[in-house]
C-alpha positions as CSV (number, residue, x, y, z in Angstrom):
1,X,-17.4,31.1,19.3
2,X,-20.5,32.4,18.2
3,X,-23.7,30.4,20.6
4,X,-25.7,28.3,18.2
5,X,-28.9,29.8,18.9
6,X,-28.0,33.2,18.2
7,X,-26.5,32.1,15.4
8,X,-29.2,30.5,13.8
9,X,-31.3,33.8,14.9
10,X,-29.2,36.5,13.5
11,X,-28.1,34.2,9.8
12,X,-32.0,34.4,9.4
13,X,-31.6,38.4,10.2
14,X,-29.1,38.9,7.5
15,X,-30.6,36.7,4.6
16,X,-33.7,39.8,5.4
17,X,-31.3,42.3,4.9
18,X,-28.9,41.2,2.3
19,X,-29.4,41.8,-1.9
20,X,-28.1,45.0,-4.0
21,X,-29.2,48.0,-3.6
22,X,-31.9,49.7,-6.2
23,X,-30.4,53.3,-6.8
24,X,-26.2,52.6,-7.0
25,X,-25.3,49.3,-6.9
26,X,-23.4,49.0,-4.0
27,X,-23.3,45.9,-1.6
28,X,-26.0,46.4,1.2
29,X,-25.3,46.3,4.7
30,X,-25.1,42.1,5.5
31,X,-24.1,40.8,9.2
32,X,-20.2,40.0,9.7
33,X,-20.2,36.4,10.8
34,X,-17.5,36.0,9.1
35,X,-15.5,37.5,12.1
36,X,-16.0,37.1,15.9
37,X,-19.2,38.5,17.5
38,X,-19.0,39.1,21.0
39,X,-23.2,38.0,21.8
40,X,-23.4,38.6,25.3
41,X,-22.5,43.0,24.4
42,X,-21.5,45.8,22.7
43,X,-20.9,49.2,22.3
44,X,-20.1,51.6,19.8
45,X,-17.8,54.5,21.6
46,X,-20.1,57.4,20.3
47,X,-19.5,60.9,21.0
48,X,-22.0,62.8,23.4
49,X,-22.8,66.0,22.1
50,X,-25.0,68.3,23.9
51,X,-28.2,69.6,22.6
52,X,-28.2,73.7,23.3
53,X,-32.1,74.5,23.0
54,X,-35.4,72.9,23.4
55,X,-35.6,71.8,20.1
56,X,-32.4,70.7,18.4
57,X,-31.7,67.3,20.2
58,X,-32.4,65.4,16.6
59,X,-29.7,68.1,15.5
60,X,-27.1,66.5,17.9
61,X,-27.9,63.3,17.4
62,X,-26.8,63.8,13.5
63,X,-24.2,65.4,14.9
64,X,-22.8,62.3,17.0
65,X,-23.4,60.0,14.1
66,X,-21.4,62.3,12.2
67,X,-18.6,62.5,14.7
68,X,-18.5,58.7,14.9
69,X,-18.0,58.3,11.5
70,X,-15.4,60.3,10.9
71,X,-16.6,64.0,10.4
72,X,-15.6,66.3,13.0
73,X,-15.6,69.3,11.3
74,X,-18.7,70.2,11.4
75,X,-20.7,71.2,14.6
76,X,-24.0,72.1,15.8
77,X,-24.3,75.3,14.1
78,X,-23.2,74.3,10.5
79,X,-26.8,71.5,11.3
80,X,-28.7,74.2,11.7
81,X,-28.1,76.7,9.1
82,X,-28.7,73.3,6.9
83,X,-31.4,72.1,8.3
84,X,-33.2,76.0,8.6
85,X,-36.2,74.9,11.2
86,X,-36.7,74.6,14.6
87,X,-39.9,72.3,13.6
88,X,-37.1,68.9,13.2
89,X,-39.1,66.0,11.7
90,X,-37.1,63.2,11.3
91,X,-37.3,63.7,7.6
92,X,-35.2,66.7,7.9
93,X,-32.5,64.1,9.7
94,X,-32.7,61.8,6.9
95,X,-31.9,64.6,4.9
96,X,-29.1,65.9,6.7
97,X,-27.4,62.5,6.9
98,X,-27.8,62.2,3.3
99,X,-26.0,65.2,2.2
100,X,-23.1,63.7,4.5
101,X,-23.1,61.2,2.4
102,X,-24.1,58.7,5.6
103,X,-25.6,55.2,4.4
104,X,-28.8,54.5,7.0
105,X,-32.3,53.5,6.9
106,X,-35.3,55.1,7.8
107,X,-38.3,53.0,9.2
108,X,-41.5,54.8,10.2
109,X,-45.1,53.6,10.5
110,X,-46.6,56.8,9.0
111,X,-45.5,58.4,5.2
112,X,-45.8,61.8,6.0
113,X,-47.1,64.2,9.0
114,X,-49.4,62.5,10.7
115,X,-52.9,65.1,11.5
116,X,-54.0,62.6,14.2
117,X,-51.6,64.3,16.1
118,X,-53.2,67.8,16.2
119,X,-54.6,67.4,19.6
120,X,-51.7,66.2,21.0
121,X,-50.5,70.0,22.7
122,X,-46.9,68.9,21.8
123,X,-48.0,69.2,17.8
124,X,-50.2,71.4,18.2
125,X,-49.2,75.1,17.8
126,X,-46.7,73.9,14.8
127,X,-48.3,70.7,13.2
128,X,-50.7,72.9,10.2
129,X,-47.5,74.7,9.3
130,X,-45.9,71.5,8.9
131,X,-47.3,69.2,7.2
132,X,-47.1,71.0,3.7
133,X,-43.2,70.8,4.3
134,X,-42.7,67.1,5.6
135,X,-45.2,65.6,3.4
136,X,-43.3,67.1,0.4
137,X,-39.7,65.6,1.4
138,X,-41.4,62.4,2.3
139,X,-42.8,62.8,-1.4
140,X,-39.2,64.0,-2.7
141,X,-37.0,61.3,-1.1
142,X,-37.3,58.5,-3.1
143,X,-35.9,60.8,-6.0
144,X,-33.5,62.2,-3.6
145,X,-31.9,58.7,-2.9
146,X,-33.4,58.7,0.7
147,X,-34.3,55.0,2.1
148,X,-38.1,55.0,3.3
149,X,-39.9,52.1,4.5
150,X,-43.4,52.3,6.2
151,X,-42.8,49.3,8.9
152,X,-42.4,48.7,12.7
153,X,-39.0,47.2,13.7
154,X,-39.0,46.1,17.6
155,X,-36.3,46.7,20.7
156,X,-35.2,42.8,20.2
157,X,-34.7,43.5,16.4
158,X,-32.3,46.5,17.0
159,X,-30.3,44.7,19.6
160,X,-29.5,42.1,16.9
161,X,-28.4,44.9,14.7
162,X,-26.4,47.0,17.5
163,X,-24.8,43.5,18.5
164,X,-22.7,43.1,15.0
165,X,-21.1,46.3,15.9
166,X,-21.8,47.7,12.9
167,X,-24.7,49.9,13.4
168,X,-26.0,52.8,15.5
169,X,-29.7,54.1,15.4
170,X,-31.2,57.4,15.9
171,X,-34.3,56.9,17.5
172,X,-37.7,59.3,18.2
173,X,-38.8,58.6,21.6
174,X,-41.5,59.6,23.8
175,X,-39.2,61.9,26.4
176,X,-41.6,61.2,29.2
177,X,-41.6,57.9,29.2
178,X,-37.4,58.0,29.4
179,X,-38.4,60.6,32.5
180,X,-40.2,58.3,34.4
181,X,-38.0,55.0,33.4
182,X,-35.4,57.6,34.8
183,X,-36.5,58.0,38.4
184,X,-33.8,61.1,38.9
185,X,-36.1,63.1,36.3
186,X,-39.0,62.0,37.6
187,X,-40.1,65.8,38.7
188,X,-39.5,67.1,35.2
189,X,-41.8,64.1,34.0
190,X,-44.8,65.7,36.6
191,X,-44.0,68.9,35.1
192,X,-44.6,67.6,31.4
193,X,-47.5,65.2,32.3
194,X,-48.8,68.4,33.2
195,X,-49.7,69.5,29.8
196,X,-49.0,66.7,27.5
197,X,-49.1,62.7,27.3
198,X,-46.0,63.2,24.8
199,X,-42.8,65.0,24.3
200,X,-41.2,64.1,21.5
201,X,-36.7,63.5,21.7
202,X,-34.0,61.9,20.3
203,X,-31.5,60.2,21.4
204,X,-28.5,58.0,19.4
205,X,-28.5,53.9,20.6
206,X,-25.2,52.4,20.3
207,X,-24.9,49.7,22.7
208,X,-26.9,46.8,23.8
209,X,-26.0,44.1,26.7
210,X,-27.7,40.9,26.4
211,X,-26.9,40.1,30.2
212,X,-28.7,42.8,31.7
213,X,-31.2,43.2,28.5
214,X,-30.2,46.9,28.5
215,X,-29.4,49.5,25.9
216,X,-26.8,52.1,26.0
217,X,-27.7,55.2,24.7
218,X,-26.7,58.7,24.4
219,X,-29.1,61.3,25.4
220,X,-28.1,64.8,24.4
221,X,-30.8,66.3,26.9
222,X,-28.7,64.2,29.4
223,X,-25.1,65.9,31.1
224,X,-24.3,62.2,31.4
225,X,-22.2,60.5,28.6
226,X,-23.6,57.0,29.6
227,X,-27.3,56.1,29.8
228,X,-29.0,52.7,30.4
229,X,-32.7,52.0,29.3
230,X,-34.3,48.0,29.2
231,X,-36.0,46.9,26.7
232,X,-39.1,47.0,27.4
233,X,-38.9,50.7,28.0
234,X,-37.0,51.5,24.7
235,X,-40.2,49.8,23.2
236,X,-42.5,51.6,25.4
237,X,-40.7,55.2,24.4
238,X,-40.9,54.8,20.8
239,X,-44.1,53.1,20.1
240,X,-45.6,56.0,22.0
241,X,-48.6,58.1,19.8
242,X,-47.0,61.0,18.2
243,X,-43.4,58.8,17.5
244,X,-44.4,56.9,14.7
245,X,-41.9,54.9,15.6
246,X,-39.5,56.6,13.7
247,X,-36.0,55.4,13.3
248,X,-32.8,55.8,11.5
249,X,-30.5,52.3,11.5
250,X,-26.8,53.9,10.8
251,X,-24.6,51.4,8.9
252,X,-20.9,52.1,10.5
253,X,-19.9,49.8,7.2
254,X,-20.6,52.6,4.5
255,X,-23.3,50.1,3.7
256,X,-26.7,50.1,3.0
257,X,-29.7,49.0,4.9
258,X,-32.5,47.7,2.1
259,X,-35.1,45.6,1.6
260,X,-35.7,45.0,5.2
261,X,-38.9,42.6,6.2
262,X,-42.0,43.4,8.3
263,X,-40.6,41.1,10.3
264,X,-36.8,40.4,10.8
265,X,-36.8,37.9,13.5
266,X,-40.0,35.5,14.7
């Protein structure tokens, strides 16, 4: 039986996110109370896929979506000659899951490449050649079908939505923070605080336990299949300057995520 408290919390949750969607008229992603929710955890049994260079972590996080949902015959290699940059945005990710035909969608707090960001020496070298490129497939994505919406959606907000089971999330995180949450990296974490206040990484959420307030992740920086991080450091990691919070809410349903509020749950 489902406790009446989250019951009340997460009924509120889906009434946000329920209605048709705009562009094909499919039924949009709606919570399954219908069936049995197990509140206190869960996990979705994602792959972990190993990044190979500095830069294509967002590349194997696609990738693990992609295994997850069925398509394992692609790898790492077909993402790339796709995707054609080592500068990864999560733009071109919203992209790539798109041509897969994978229903998601993608919350961020700025529309475009943000040049705040040019003194950040993670940005820096890249961010002029950029932001020609990323501002035009922000501007491009509505037409392409892609699901944009400029808004903030907190730790406790994706737990809900990891808790039904039927979601994943591809989130842009703030590596150093994960480093020092992570006490066995914590000399890699010196070595970046060296130079920078920000690295930017991906990594795929699929799990959440209410018990110990922890989410399960997969890292593919990480040799480990199995990651923890709290809450209060997932929120800390993404709401870092230079994230934007970016995130990409996977519906497992073949569903859509629309129309979701600035707020999903008071």
């Amino acid at each position: 039986m489902v406790p009446w408290r989250f019951r009340v919390i997460a009924d509120k949750l889906a009434k946000m996110i329920g209605g048709r969607g705009a562009d094909d008229g499919e039924d949009d992603f709606s919570l399954p109370f219908d069936h049995p929710i197990d509140c206190r955890s869960n996990s979705v049994d994602v792959p972990h896929m190993r990044q190979r260079f500095d830069w294509d972590c967002g590349l194997a996080c696609v990738l693990m979506v992609l295994r997850t949902v069925g398509l394992e015959q692609f790898d790492i290699r077909d993402l790339e000659k796709i995707c054609d940059t080592t500068s990864i945005w999560t733009v071109d990710l919203a992209y790539l899951l798109h041509k897969f035909s994978v229903k998601f969608s993608f919350l961020t707090v700025t529309l475009g490449a943000n040049p705040e960001y040019s003194a950040e020496s993670y940005y820096r070298e890249q961010l002029q050649d950029d932001i020609e490129r990323v501002n035009g497939l922000f501007e491009k994505a509505l037409e392409a079908g892609i699901n944009i919406q400029c808004r903030s959606i907190s730790a406790k907000d994706i737990s809900l939505l990891i808790l039904t089971g039927q979601c994943v999330a591809v989130a842009l995180v703030n590596k150093i923070k994960l480093s020092q949450y992570w006490t066995k990296d914590a000399q890699d974490a010196d070595c970046y605080m060296s130079n920078s206040d920000y690295m930017g990484h991906y990594v795929v959420i699929c799990g959440f336990d209410r018990g110990s307030g922890e989410f399960e992740i997969r890292d593919p920086a990480s040799p480990r299949k199995h990651e923890k991080l709290s809450i209060e450091c997932l929120d800390e990691a993404r709401k870092s300057f230079g994230t934007d919070e970016d995130i990409l809410l996977i519906s497992l349903s073949g569903k859509k995520f629309t129309n979701l509020s600035s707020r999903l749950v008071k």
